[in-house]
N, C-alpha and C positions, 0 to 999 in steps of 0.2 A: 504493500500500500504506500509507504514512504517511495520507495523508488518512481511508484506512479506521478506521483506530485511531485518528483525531484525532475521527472522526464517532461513533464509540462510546466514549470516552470524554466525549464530552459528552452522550450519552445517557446514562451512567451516572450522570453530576453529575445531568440534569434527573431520572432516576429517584431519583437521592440525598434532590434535596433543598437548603437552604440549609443543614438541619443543626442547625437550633435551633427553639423553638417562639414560640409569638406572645407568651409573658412575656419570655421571650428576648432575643426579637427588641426589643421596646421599650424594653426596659431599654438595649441597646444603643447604639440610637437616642440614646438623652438620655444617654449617657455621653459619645458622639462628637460626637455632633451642634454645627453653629455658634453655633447660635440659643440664646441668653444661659441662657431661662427654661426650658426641659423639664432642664437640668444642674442645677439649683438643686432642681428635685423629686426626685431622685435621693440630691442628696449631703445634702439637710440633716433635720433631725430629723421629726416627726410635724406639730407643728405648722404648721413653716415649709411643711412639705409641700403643704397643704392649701393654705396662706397663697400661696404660689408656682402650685399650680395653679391656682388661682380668676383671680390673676390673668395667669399665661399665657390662659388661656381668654378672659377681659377682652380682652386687649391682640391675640389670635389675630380673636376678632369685629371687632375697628375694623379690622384691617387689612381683612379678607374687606368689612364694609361699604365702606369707602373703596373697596377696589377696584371694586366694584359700582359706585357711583359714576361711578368713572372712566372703564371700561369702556361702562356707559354712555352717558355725552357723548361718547364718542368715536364709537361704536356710530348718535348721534343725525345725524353726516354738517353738521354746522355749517361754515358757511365766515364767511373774513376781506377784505372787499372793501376793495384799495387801485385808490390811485387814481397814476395817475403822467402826467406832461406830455412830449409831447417833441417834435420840432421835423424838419419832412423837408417836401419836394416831392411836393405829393397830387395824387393823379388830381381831376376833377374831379367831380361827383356828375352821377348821369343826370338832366337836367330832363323832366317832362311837361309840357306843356300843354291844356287843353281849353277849347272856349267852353261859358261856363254853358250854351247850351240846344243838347240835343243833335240837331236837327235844322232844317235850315229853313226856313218856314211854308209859302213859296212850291211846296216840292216833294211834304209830305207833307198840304197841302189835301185833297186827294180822300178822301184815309182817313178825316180826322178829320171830314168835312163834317158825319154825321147825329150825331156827340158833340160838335160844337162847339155844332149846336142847341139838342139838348138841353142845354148849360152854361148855355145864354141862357135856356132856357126856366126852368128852374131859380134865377139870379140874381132872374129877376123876379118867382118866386114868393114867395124869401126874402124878398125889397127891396117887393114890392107886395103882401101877402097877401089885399088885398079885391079883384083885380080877379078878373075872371072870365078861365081861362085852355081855355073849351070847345073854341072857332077852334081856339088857339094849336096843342092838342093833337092835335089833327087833321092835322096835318101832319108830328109828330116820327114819328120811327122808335123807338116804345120798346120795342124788341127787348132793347136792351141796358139802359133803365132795369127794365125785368123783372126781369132777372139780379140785379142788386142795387143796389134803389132809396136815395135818400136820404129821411130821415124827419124830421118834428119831433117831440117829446117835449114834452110839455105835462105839466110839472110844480107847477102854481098847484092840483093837489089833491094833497098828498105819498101819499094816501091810497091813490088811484085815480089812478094819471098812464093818460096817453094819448098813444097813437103815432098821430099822425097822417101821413097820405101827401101829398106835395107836390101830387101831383095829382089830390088827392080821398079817396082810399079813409080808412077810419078804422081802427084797429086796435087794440083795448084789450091791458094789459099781460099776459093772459091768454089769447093767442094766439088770441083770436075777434075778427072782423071786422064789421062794420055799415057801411054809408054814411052820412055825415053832412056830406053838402055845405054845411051853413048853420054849421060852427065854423070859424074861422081863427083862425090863431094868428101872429102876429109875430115875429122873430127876436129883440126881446128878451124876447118871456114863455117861449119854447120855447127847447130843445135839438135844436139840427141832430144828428142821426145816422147811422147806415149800416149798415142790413139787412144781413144776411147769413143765407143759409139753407143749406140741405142736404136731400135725402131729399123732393126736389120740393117746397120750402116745406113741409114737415112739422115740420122742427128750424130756429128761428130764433133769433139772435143782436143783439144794437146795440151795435153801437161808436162811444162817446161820444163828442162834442169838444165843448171851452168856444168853440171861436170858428168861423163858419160858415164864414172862411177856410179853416180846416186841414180843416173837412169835407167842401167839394168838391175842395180842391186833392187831396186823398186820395182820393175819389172818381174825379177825372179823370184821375189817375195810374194805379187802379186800371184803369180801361177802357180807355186806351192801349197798357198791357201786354198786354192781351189783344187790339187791334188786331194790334200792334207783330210780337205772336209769331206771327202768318200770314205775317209779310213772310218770304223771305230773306233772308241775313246781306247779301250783294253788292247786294242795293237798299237795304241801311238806312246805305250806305256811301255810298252814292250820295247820298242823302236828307240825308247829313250836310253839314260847313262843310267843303270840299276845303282842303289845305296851302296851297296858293299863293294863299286869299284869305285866309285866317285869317292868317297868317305877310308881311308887309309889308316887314320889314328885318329881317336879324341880320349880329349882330357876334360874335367870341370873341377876346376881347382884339385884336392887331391885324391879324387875317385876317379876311375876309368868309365870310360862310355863308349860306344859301339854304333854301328848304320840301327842298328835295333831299338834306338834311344830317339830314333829320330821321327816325325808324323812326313808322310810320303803325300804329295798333292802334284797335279797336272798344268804344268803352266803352258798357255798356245804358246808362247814364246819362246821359251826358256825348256819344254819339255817339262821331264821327271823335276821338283822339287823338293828339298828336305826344311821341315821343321823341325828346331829344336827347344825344348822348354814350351811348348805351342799353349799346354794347358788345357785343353777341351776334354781328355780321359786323366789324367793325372791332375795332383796341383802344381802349382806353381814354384819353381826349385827359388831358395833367398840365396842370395851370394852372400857367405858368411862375413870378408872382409872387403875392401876396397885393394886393388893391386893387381899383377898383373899376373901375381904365383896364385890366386883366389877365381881368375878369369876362367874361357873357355879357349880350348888350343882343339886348332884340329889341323891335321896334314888332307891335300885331297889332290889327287888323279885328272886330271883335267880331261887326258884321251887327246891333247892335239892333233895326234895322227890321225883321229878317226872322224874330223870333224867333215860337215858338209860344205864342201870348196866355195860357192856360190852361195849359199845360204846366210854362213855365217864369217864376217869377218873379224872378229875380234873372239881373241884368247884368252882365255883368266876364268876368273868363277865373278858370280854374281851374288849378291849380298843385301842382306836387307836387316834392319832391326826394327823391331816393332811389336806393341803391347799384346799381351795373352786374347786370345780368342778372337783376334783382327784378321783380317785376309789379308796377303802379304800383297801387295802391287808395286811387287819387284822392279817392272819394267818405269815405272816412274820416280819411284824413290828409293829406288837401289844403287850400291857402288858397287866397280870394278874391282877385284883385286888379282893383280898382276902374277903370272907363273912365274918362276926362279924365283918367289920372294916370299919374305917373312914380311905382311903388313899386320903390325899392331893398333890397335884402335881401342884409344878410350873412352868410356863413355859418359856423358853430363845428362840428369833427368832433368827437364822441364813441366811440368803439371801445369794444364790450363786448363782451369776452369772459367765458363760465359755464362752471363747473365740469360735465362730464357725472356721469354714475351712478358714483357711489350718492348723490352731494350734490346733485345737485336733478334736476330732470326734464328735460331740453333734449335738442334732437338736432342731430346734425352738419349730417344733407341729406334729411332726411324720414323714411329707408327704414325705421325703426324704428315708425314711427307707423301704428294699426290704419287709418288712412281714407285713402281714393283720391286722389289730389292733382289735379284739374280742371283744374288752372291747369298742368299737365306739357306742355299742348299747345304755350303758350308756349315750352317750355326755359328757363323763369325755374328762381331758388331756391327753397328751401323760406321758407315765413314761416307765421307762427301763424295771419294771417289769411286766407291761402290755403285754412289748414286746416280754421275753422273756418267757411268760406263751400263748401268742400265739403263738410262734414261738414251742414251746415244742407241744400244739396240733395239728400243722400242721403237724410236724412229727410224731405226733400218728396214723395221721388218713391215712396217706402217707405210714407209716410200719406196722400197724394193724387195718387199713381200718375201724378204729370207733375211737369215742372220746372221751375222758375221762369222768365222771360225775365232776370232781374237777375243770373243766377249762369248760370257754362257750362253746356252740355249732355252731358250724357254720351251716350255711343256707344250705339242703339238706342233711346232714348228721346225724348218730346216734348213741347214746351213746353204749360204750362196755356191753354186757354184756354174761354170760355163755349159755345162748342160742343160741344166731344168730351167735357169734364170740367165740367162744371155746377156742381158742387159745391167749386168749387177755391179759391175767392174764401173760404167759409168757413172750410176745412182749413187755408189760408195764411196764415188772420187768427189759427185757435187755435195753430197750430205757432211763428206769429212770437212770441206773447205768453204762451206755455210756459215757465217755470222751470225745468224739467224737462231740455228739449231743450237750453235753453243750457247745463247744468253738464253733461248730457253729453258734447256737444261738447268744452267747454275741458278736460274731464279725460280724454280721450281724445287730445285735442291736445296737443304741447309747442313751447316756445320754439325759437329758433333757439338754439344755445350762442355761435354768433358773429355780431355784429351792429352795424351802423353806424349811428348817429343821426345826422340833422343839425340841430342848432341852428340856428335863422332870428333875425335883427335885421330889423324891417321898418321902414322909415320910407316914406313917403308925399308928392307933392307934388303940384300940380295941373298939367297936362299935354296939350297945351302952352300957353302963358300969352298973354295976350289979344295983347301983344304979336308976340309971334311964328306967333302961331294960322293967318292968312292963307297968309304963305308957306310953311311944315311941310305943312299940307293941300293947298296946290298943288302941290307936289314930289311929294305920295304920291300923290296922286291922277294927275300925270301918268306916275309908276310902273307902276303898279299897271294902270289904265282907259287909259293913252295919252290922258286928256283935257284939253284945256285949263280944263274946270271942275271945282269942289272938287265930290268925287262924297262925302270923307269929312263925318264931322261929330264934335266934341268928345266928345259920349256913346257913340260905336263905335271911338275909338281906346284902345289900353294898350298903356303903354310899362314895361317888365322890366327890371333892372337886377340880377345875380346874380354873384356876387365872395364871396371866401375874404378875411374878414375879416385873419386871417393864417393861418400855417400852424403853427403850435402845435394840438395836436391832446391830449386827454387821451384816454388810456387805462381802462379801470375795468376790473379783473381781479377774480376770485373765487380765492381759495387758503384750502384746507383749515385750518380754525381750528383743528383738532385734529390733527397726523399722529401716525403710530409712535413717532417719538422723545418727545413729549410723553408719549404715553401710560404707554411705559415707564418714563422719567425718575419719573413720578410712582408709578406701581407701587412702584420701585423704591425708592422718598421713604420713600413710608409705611410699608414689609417693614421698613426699614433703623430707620426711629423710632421702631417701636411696639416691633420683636423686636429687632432688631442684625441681621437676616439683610440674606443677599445672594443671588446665582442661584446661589451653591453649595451655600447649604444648599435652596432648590428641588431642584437635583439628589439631596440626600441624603434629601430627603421623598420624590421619586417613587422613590428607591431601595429605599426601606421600604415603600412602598407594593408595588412589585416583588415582595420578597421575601414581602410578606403574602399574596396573589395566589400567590404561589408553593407557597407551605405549605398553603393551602387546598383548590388542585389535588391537592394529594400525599395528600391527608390523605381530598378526595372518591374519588380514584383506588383508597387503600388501604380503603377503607368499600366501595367496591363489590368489589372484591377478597371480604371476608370473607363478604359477603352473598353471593355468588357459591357460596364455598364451603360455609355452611351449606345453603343450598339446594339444593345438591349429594348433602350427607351426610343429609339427611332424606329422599332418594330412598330410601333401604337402613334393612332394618328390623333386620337385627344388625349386625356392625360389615363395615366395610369389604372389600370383595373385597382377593384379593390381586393382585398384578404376573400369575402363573400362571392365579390365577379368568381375571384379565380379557384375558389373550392369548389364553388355551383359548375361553374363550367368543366372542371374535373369530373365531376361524379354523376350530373345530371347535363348527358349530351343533347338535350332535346333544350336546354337552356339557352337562350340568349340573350347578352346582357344590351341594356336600354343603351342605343346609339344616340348622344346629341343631336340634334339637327344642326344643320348650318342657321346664325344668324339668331339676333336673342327672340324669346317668344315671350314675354311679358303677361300677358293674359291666358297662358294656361292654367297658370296655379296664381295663385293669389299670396301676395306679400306677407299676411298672417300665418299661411298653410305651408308647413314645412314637407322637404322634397319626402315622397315615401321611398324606402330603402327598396334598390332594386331588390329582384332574385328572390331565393325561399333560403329560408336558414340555412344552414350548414347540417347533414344529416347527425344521428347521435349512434354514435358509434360506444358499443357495450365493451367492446373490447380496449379502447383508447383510456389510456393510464397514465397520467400527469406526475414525472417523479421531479424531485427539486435539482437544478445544477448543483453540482460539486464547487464549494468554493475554492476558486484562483488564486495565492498566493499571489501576490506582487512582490516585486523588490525589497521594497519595505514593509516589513513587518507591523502588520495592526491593520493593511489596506487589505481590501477585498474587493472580487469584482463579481 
């Protein structure tokens, strides 16, 4: 019962009102209020008035600008990167290994046989351009020089250059053909290049090189891939350098370890890879001290002899470091380490940790990122490059409707190659060298927000020394081959040397340049400088603010009220029915009530004889029950209404 009359008494305040009107109400304002300057336009004369308002309004603008300002920068998500040092017992970092060439020679001969021809047939048209190569050609398989030949570019007329075909054909830069067996051109007056077509040689391309190196080596690389992607993964495993010849000795600090110690993975590049310390079925080994007697040593077999002539031109092993349960993408942030050599390599951690959303773009573990992660197969991490090597195959398979052999494959689909997709060599060449598709990618991709660098120290030495050379190669050799003769040689051995410089480790952390408290502090600077206020007079502004809002309602509530009623009373052409018209006419439809006539009638009724009431009473209703209003509380106590 209380609560009822506590809910109608505040309905009668809000139908009240505040009670004053909007001159009122502001004069009020600047009578109470905290704020130095609306007081000053109040109390003092005409002029000062003016004088006081201009400048409240002045000093009301810097605040509102400042705040904008501020608001702003804060709004803009800036961060403060510290850095700090500190000092603990680290896991060790996962090592990979690979030999520079990822297959070798002796196994995958058969494949390469009719491309290795052709590379020969090719060198000696660059290197001999007068001889005659009719025989020569009689014998290649140019199924696959077809596909996409190498060309020279004769540019000695800038006017009219000329595409010449290595083995004969001639091709003006106007995509018509003639034969012209009597021009030769030289490797130094021409431009090696590399066709590329589409749409059955209807749409052609040349992709230029300064040196006739990078032209076949590209070339040869190219047609590999497209061998390569016939094979199955399980014979390109086979085809690879097996652990137990690549991997000769290892050490980790003072325990022995074996190819047995190591996690086996398929790199397109690189072939057979070894991880060591990887972490995905074990945990993670701690390097007990910091040194280089505490590191990891390994001796390894490179096989120089057995490399693919054409395929690969650099000798050594390949290297990577990088955190537990990461996929190794050796080919971009791997180092070389040189055969004959001992290279030692210290190592510095770096820990970054970023700030996630709203202050920069990064993700915890992928799941936030629009593109398919390839590399899931593994159960590695997420990384940027994971992302942006799947993101690059989605749009292979998306504009040349196959997949690369250099990147996974995804589930239902199949690798490019000059059989089934003819045209793949060209879509590969425009897709790689798109502008377009890279900023894609990277802006569709984000950082990791947590992430491990490691700093490398390399130094180098020659390995092993003329001195010692004899006996070191007869030990491995009797290792390894069980032979009494040196089966190794100084250009196929590398020796690794990896150790935690120390264990001081920096940190780099990202923290909000701007939080809340600044924010405020400064809001709150400049309200306090410009006016004298504080958050109370904020409250006393939104309170006027309230109260304005409030009057306005009352004021639109009372406007439709009147409206209401005049449009009411222009329904009736004399005045008003009475209480009796309008019962009678409710309940007795056969009723109608006495219309005026136009114009007064004086002698109908007589000046003594009062008018008689239209209509018949009101009927008597048995069931109508008269109960008393609830008295209304008003404001003040003792009134009633």
């Amino acid at each position: 019962m209380h609560l009822k009359k506590y809910l109608r008494k505040c309905l009668h305040r809000l139908q009240k009102g505040p009670g004053y009107t909007y001159k009122e109400l502001l004069v009020w304002y600047c009578n109470n209020t905290n704020t130095h300057g609306p007081k000053r336009i109040i109390c003092e004369g005409p002029k000062k008035k003016a004088m006081w308002f201009l400048i409240t309004l002045l000093f009301t603008s810097l605040v509102c600008w400042q705040w904008g300002v501020f608001i702003r920068t804060y709004l803009s998500w800036e961060v403060s990167v510290s850095l700090s040092i500190g000092f603990k017992t680290m896991d060790f970092p996962a090592v990979t290994i690979c030999n520079a060439s990822p297959f070798q020679y002796s196994k995958v001969k058969h494949l390469l046989k009719d491309l290795d021809e052709l590379m020969e047939a090719v060198l000696e048209r660059i290197l001999a351009p007068e001889q005659s190569y009719t025989n020569a050609t009689r014998t290649l398989n140019v199924t696959i020089w077809n596909d996409t030949p190498l060309v020279l570019i004769d540019e000695r007329d800038p006017h009219r250059p000329v595409v010449l075909d290595l083995f004969g054909d001639v091709h003006h830069g106007s995509a018509s053909s003639s034969p012209a067996p009597e021009r030769t051109c030289t490797a130094q007056g021409c431009k090696v290049a590399m066709r590329l077509c589409s749409l059955n040689g209807t749409v052609c391309t040349f992709r230029n090189f300064t040196s006739a190196t990078q032209a076949v080596t590209e070339w040869y690389l190219l047609q590999a891939t497209n061998i390569f992607s016939h094979v199955p993964r399980h014979e390109l495993v086979e085809m690879g350098y097996p652990a137990e010849r690549l991997i000769l000795a290892c050490l980790f600090g003072p325990e022995p370890c074996n190819y047995r110690n190591f996690t086996s993975i398929f790199h397109p590049d690189y072939g057979n890879c070894y991880i060591f310390n990887w972490g995905m079925t074990e945990k993670a080994l701690p390097s007990a001290n910091p040194g280089a007697e505490f590191g990891l040593k390994l001796i390894l077999d490179i096989g120089q002899e057995d490399y693919v002539p054409f395929l690969t031109s650099t000798a050594g092993a390949r290297l990577l470091l990088h955190g537990q349960r990461s996929y190794p993408f050796i080919k971009d942030e791997g180092i070389y380490a040189m055969s004959g050599t001992e290279t030692s390599i210290g190592v510095l951690v770096d820990k970054l940790e970023r700030k996630g959303e709203p202050y920069s773009q990064c993700t915890m573990n992928g799941s936030d990122v629009p593109v398919r992660n390839l590399y899931s197969d593994y159960n590695t991490t997420y990384s940027i490059q994971a992302c942006i090597r799947s993101c690059f195959q989605e749009h292979m398979i998306q504009n040349c409707s196959c997949a690369h052999f250099l990147y996974p494959l995804p589930h239902g689909e199949r690798y490019c190659n000059n059989r089934e997709f003819p045209d793949w060599a060209y879509c590969y060449s425009h897709l790689r060298m798109s502008v377009a598709q890279r900023e894609t990618c990277i802006n569709m991709c984000k950082e990791s927000c947590n992430d491990t660098q490691y700093k490398m120290t390399i130094s180098m030495a020659d390995w092993p020394s003329e001195a010692s050379e004899d006996w070191i190669f007869h030990v491995l050799s009797q290792e390894r081959d069980q032979s009494t003769n040196i089966t190794l040689s100084r250009k196929g051995v590398v020796k690794l040397n990896i150790y935690f410089q120390e264990f001081n480790y920096r940190t780099i952390e990202e923290s909000a340049a701007n939080n809340i408290v600044w924010l405020l502090s400064n809001l709150g600077g400049q309200f306090g400088f410009w006016m004298g206020g504080s958050v109370l007079c904020l409250i006393e502004f939104g309170e006027i603010l309230i109260d304005f809002v409030w009057i306005t309602v009352i004021k639109l509530v009372a406007f439709a009220k009147s409206l209401r009623q005049r449009r009411a009373q222009a329904r009736y052409a004399g005045p008003p029915p009475t209480v009796a018209e309008l019962v009678e006419a409710h309940t007795n439809f056969g009723f109608q009530p006495d219309v005026a006539r136009p114009g007064p009638d004086p002698g109908t009724y007589p000046d003594e004889q009062t008018l008689p009431i239209p209509g018949t009473p009101p009927p008597n209703y048995d069931s109508l029950r008269l109960q008393p209003l609830d008295v209304i509380e008003s404001d003040s106590e003792g009134d009633a209404i």
